[in-house]
Structures are given as C-alpha cells and as structure tokens.
C-alpha positions in Angstrom: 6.6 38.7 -31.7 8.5 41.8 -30.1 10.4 41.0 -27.2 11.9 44.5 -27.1 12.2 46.1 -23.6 10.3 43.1 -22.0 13.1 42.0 -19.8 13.7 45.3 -18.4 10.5 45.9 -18.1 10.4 42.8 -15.9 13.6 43.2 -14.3 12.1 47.1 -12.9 9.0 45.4 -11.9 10.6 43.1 -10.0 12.7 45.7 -7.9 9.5 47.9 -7.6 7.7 44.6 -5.6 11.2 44.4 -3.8 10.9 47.8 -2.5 7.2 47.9 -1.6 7.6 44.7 0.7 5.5 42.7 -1.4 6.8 38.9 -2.4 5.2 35.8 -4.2 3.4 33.5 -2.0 3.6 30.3 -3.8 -0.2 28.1 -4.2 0.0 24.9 -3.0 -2.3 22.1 -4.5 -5.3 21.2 -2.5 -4.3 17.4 -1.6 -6.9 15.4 -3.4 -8.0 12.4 -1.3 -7.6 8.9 -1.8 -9.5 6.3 -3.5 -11.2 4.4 -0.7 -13.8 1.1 -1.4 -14.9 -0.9 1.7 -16.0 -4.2 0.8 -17.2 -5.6 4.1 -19.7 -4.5 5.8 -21.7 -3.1 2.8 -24.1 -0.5 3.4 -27.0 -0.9 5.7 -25.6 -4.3 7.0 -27.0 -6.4 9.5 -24.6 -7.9 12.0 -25.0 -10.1 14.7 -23.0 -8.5 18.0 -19.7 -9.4 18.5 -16.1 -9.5 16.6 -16.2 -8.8 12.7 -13.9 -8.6 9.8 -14.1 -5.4 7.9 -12.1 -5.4 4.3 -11.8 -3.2 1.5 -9.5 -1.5 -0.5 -7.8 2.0 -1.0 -5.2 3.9 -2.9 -3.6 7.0 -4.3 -3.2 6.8 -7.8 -0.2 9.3 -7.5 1.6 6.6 -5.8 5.2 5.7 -7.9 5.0 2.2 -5.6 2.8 0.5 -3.7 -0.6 1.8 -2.8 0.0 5.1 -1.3 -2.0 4.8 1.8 -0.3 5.2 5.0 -3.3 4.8 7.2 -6.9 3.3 6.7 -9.0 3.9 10.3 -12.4 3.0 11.5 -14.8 4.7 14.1 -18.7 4.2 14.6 -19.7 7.8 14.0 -17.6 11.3 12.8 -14.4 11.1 14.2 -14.0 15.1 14.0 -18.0 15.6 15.4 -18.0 16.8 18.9 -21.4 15.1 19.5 -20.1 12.1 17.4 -20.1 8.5 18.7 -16.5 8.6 18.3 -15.7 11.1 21.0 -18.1 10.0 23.8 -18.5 6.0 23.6 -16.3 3.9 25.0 -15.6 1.5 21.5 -16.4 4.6 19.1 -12.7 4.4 17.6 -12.5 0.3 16.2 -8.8 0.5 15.3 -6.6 0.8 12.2 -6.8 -1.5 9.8 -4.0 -3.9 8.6 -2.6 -3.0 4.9 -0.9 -4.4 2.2 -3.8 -7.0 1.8 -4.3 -8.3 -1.7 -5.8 -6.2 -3.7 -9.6 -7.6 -4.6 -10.8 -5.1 -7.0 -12.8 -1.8 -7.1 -10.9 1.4 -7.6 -7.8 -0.2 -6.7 -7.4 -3.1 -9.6 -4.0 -3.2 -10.1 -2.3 -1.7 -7.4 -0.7 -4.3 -5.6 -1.2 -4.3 -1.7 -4.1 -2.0 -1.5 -6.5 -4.7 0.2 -6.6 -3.5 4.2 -8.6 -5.6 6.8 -9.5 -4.8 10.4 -10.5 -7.3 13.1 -13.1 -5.5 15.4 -13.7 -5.3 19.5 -17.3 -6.4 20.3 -19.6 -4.5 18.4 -23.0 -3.8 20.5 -26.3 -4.1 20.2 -27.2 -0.5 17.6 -27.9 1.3 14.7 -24.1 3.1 13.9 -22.8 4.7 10.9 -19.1 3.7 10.6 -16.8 6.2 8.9 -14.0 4.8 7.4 -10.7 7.1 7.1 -7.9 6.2 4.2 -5.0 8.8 4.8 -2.3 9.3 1.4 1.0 9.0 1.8 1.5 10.7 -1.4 -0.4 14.2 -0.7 -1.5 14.1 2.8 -5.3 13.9 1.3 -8.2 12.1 3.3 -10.9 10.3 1.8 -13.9 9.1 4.4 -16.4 6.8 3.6 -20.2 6.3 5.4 -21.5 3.0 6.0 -24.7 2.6 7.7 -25.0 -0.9 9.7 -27.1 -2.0 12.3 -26.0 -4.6 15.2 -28.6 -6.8 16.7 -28.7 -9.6 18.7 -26.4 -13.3 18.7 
C-alpha cells in the first residue's frame, strides 16, 4: 500500500476546511432506551377501585453497576398527549415508583436492584391505559410501556 503524499494531502485539506469556515460536527448516538417489564398489573387487568401495588422491573444493560435506571414513572394515559388523561385529570400522574427492588426476572435477570414498586392514590371507577416511563441513567434513553386496565367497582 502507498502512503506517498497522503499526509499532505490531508494536512492541505484540512487548512482548505479551515479557511472555508467549515468544521466537523461530531454525531452523537441516538440514546437507546431501557429495558422495561411491568409485572403487576398485566395487560387488560381488572381492578377493584382503590390503592394498588404496581411492580416490575427495568434496566440499561450499559450499566457498569446497578441497574441504570434513574427513574421509573406512572400516568393513566400519554404523559406527553395534550388531550391525554395525564394533563387534564386530577390523578392522571400516579407517582414514581420506588427502585432498587429485587430483581424478579424478565429482561432484567441478573441485574441486581432492578425490581421498582409503586403504591397508588385511589384508582377510579374506568377504562385507562397506564403508560409506564423507565428513564436511563446510562444514556438518557426512555423506554414507555402501554398497559390497558380497567377499574370497576369494590
């Protein structure tokens, strides 16, 4: 392989960008979301109104310790919607959920603490769809998951 002339080639190419204004932008990765698995409520649920216990699990595989997630949050309907249940009844937003739960399985078998629970307000009488938000710690990523449930009467 010739490497004749290559480096001043280079070198004149470089001062030609220099002159013209023009510089390197670097790419960032896209931040790739987290693994997120919600065990409790499972899709198209029925619950009785009241207080309930949601669990799952979630993680970023990219994580050197610990499960990577700084934040797992809960909302009955699309947080980011501006017709979503979220922004316009009272209760929309349920809370953020406890981590550092043991891990119980799913994506997240073994990764230590990536079990999260939340303890809900009242859930009324509905049909919802709860979106569950797990934020990385690691990239910044978001992963959201859809669970369909229904709430009925005691």
């Amino acid at each position: 392989m010739n490497l004749k002339g290559v480096f001043p080639r280079l070198a004149a190419g470089g001062a030609v960008l220099a002159l013209l204004g023009v510089s390197a932008i670097p790419v960032s990765a896209v931040a790739i979301g987290p693994s997120l698995d919600v065990s409790n409520p499972s899709a198209g649920s029925y619950m009785r109104r009241g207080k309930h216990m949601f669990t799952g699990v979630a993680c970023d595989k990219n994580a050197k310790s610990g499960s990577g997630i700084s934040s797992v949050t809960v909302f009955l309907g699309d947080r980011d919607a501006a017709n979503g249940v979220a922004f316009y009844v009272p209760g929309g937003y349920l809370g953020t959920a406890t981590l550092g739960k043991p891990t119980t399985g799913g994506p997240c078998s073994g990764v230590s603490g990536a079990g999260w629970s939340l303890k809900t307000k009242s859930l009324k009488k509905g049909k919802y769809t709860l979106f569950v938000y797990a934020r990385s710690s690691v990239t910044g990523g978001e992963t959201v998951t859809q669970i369909p449930i229904r709430v009925d009467k005691p």
